[in-house]
VOVEXDREN-579559 format. One record per residue (C-alpha): residue number from 1; z, y, x; residue in one letter. Coordinates in pm, 1 decimal. Last residue first. Layout:
N
NUM Z Y X A
...
// end
This chain:
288
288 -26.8 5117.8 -2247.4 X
287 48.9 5244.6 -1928.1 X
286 101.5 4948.8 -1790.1 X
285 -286.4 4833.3 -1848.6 X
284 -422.7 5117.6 -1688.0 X
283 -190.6 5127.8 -1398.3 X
282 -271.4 4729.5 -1352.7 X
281 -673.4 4825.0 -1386.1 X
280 -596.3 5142.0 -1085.6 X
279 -378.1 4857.4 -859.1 X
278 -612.0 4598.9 -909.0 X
277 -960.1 4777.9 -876.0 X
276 -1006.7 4797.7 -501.4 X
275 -830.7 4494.5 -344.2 X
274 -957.0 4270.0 -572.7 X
273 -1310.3 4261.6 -655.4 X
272 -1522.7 4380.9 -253.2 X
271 -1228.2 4292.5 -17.2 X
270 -1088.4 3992.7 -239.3 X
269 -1384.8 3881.9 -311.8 X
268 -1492.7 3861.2 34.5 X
267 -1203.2 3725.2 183.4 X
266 -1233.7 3445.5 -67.7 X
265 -1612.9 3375.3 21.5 X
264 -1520.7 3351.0 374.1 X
263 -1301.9 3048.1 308.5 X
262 -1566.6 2915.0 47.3 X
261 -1799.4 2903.5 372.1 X
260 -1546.1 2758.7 590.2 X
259 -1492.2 2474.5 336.7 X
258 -1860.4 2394.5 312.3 X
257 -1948.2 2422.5 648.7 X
256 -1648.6 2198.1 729.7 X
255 -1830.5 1960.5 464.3 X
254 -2122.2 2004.0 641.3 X
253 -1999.8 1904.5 968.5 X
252 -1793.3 1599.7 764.5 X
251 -2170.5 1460.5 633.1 X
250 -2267.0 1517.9 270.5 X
249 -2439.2 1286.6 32.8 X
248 -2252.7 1470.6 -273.3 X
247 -2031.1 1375.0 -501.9 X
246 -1746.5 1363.3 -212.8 X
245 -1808.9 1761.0 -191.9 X
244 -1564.2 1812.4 -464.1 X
243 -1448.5 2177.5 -537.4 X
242 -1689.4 2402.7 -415.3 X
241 -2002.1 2109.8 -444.5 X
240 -1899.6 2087.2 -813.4 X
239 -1620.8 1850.2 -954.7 X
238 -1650.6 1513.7 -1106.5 X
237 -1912.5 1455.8 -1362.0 X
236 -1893.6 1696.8 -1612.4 X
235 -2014.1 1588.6 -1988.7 X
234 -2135.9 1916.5 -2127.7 X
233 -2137.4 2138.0 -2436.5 X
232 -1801.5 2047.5 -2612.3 X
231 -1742.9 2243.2 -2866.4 X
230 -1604.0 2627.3 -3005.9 X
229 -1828.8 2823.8 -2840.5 X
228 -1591.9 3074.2 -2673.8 X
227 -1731.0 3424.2 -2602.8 X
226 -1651.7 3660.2 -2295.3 X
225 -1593.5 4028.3 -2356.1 X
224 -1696.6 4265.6 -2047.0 X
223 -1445.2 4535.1 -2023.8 X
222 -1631.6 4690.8 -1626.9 X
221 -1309.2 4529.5 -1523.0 X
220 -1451.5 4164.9 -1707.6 X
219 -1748.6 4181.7 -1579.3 X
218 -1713.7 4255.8 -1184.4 X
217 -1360.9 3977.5 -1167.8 X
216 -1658.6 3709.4 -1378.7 X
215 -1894.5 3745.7 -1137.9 X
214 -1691.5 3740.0 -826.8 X
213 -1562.3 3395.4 -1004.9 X
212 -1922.0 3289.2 -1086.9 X
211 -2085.7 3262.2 -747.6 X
210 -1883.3 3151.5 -498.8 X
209 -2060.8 2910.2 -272.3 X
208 -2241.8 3179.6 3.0 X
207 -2137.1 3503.4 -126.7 X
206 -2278.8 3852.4 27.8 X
205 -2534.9 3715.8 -290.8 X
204 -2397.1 3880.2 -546.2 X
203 -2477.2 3718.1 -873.8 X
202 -2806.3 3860.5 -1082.3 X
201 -2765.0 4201.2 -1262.4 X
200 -2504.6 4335.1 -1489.4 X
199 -2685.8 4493.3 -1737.9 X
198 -3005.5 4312.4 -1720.4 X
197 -2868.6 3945.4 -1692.9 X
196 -2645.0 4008.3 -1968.1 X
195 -2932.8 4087.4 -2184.4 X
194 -3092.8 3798.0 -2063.7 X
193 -2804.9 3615.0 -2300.5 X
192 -2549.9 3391.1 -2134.1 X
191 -2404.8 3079.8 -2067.6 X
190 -2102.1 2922.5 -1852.5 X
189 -1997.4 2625.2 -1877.5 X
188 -1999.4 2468.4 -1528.7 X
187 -1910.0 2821.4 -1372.7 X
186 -1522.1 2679.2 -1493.1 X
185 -1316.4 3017.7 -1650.3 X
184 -950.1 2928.9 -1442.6 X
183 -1009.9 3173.1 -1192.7 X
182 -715.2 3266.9 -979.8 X
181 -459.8 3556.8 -915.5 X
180 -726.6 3828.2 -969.2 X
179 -863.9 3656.8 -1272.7 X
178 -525.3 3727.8 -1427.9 X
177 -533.3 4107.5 -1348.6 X
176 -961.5 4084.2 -1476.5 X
175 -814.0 3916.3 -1814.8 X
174 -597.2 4179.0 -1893.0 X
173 -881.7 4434.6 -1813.3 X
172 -1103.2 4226.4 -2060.4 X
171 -851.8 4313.7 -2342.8 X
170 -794.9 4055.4 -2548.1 X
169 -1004.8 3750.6 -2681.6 X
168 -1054.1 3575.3 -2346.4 X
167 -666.9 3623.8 -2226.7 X
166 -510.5 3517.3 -2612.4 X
165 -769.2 3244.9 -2543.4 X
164 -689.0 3094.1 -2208.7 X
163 -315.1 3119.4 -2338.9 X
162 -378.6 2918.8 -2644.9 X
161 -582.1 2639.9 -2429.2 X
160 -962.9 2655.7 -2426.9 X
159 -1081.0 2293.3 -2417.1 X
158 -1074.3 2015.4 -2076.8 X
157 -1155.9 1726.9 -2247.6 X
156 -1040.8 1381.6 -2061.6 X
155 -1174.6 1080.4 -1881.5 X
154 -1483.8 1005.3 -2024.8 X
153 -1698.9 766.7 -1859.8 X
152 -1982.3 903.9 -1649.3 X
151 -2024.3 680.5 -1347.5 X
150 -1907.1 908.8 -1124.6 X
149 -1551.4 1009.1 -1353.2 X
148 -1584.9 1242.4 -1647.8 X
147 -1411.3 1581.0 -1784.8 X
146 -1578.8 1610.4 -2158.1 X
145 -1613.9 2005.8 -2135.1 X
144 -1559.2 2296.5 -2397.3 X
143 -1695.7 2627.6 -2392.8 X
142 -1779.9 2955.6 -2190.6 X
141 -2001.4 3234.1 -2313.3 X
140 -2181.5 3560.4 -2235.4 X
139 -2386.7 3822.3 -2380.6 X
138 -2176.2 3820.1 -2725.0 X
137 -2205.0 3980.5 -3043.0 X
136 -2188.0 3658.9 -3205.7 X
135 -2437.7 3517.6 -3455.3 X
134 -2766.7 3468.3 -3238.9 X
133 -2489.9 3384.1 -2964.1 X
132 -2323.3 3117.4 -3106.2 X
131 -2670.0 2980.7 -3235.5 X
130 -2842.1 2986.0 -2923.9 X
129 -2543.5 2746.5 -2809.6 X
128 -2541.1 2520.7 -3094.4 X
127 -2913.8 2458.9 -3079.0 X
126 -2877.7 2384.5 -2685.6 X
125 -2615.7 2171.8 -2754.9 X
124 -2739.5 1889.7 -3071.7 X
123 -2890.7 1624.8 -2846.8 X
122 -2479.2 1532.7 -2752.2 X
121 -2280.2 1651.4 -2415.5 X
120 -2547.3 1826.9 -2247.8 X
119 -2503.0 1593.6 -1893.2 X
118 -2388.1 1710.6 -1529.8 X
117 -2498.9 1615.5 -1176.9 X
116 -2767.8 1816.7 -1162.9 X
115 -2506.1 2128.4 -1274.4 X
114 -2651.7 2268.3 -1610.0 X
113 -2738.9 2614.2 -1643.9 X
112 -2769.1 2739.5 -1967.1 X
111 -2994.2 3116.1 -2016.6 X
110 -3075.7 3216.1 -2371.5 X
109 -3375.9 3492.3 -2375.4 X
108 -3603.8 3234.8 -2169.6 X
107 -3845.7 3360.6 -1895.5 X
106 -3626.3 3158.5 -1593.0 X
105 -3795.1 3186.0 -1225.2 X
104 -3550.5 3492.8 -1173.6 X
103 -3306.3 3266.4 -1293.5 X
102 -3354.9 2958.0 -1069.4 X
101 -3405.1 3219.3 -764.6 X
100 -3081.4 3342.7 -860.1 X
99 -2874.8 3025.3 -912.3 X
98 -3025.0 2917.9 -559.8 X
97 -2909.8 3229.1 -341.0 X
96 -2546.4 3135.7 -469.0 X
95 -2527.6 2780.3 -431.6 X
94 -2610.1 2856.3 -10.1 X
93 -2960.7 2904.1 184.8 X
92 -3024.8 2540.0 264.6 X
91 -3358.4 2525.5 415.4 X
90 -3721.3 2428.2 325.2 X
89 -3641.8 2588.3 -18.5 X
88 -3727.1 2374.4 -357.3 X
87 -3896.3 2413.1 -682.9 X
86 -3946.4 2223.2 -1001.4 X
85 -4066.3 2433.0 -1297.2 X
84 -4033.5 2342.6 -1656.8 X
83 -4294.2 2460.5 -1959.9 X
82 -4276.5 2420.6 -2372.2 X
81 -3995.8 2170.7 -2392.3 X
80 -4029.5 2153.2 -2773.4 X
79 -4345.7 1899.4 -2767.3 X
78 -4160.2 1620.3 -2678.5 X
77 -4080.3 1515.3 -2266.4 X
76 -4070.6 1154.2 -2143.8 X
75 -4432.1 1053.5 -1953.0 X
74 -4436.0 1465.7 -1814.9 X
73 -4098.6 1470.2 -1708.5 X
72 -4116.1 1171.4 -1575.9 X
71 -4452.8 1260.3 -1383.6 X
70 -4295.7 1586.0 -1258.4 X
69 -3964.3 1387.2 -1116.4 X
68 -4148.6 1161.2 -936.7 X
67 -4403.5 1438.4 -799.0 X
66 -4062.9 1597.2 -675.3 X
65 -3955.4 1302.3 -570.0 X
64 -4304.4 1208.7 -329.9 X
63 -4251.8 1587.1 -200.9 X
62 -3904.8 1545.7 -20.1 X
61 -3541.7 1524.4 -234.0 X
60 -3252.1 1343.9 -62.4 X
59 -3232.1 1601.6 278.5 X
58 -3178.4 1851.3 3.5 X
57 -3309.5 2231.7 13.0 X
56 -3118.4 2379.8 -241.3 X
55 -3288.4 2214.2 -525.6 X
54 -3391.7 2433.6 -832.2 X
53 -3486.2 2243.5 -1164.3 X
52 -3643.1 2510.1 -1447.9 X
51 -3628.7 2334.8 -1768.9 X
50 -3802.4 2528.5 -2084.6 X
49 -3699.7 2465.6 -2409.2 X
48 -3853.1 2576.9 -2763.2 X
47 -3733.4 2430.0 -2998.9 X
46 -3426.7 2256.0 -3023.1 X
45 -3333.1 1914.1 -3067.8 X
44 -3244.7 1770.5 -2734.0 X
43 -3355.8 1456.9 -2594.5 X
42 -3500.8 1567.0 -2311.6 X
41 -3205.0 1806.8 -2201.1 X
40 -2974.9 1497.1 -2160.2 X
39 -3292.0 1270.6 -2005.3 X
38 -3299.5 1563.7 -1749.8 X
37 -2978.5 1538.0 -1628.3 X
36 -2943.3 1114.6 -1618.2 X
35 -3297.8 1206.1 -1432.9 X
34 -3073.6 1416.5 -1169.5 X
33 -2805.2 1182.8 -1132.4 X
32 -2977.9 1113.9 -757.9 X
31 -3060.5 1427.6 -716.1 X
30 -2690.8 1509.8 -580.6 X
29 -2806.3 1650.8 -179.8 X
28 -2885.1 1954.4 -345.6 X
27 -2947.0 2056.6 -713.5 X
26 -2957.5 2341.7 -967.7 X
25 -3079.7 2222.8 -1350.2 X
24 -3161.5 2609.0 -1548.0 X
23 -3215.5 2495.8 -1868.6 X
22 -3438.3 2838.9 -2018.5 X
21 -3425.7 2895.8 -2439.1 X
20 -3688.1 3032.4 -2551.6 X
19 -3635.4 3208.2 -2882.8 X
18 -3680.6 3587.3 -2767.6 X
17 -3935.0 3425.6 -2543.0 X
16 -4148.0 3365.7 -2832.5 X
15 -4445.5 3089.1 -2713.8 X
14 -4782.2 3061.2 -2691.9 X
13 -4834.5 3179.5 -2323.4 X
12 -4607.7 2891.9 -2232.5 X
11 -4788.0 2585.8 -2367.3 X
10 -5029.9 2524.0 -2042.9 X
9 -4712.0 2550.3 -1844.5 X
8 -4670.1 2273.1 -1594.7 X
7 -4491.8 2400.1 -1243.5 X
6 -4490.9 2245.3 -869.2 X
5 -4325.7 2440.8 -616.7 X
4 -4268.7 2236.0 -277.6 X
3 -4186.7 2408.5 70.8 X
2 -4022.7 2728.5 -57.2 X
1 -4049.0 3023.6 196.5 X
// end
């Protein structure tokens, strides 16, 4: 059960979902950068947004925050964010588990999450992205990220290099072989249509942490095409909980949980993505 669910939507039942655009904000044990997040999607120029913010049962984030949080939202937001829901599990149930529930609570026909500890890039993003895909025929989309240090200053941009986008504009099966040997598409970036949500479903929760690269080996050998929205959508602090738990107000058992977790998540993907496509997909390709 979910301790705390607290939602404002006295707007909602006047709105177009096929223009909605959902902010999906997923937390735990980082809400401290989390009104840094939500002054990024605040300030944004499209119309209409909704902002559901999912916390994974943090030790950081009781009742009293989550009223915090509500009356911030409420003192700071414009009249384009049209409804936002904050919820939160009594336990930790895993990255995975929580980017479902977040979309499942999501209404919007443009999906963007956006880690808690991450920033839109510029007021201008969420236009750009429903843009891309109101003009592309694409149900999914990676981009462009300002790499950042704790504090936020800019470190480097991490764009689509030439051989990331020979892969991304080819053949999908291509890119499912090179997927195989590692993923190289960041989850941080990611956005899609709810038409990509009802033909391939929500993320497979046998995984704990890895949510994006089982998703993205599934697409991409069913021939999946992924977009590329030529900017920079986010400034990323750091890494995520799967690649840098020292964001994160973690203790060393966790941590271990953490790393035995992904460790299980491997074996996983490789029994359920790798082991029983590759040698059929590689046929495929040679044979061409």
């Amino acid at each position: 059960m979910n301790k705390f669910i607290m939602e404002e939507n006295k707007l909602f039942n006047n709105i177009d979902v096929n223009k909605l655009a959902s902010v999906l904000v997923f937390c735990y044990q980082n809400t401290r950068y989390l009104k840094e997040n939500i002054d990024s999607i605040l300030k944004q120029k499209y119309s209409p947004i909704e902002i559901i913010i999912r916390d994974d049962g943090s030790n950081d984030f009781d009742e009293e925050d989550i009223k915090e949080i509500k009356s911030y939202i409420e003192k700071n937001k414009g009249d384009n964010i049209v409804n936002y829901i904050i919820e939160k599990s009594e336990i930790n149930e895993g990255g995975v588990k929580n980017l479902n529930k977040g979309m499942k609570l999501s209404k919007g026909k443009y999906i963007l999450p956006l880690e808690c500890d991450d920033c839109f890039y510029d007021e201008n993003i969420v236009s750009n992205i429903v843009e891309f895909f109101e003009k592309e025929d694409y149900i999914i989309a990676t981009s462009y990220e300002y790499t950042c240090d704790k504090n936020m200053n800019k470190i480097k941009i991490r764009f689509v290099e030439n051989w990331m986008r020979k892969l991304l504009e080819g053949n999908p099966l291509k890119l499912y072989l090179t997927l195989c040997k590692g993923n190289f598409i960041s989850g941080s970036h990611l956005y899609y249509t709810r038409e990509f949500i009802n033909r391939y479903g929500l993320y497979d929760e046998d995984y704990k942490q890895l949510g994006d690269y089982p998703k993205l080996l599934s697409i991409t050998r069913q021939k999946c095409m992924i977009g590329i929205i030529e900017e920079i959508t986010i400034c990323r602090r750091g890494g995520g909980i799967s690649k840098d738990a020292s964001n994160y107000n973690l203790d060393e058992n966790r941590k271990k949980d953490i790393r035995s977790q992904l460790h299980q998540d491997l074996e996983t993907l490789k029994k359920k993505e790798v082991l029983p496509y590759f040698e059929e997909i590689e046929k495929i390709i040679s044979s061409k």
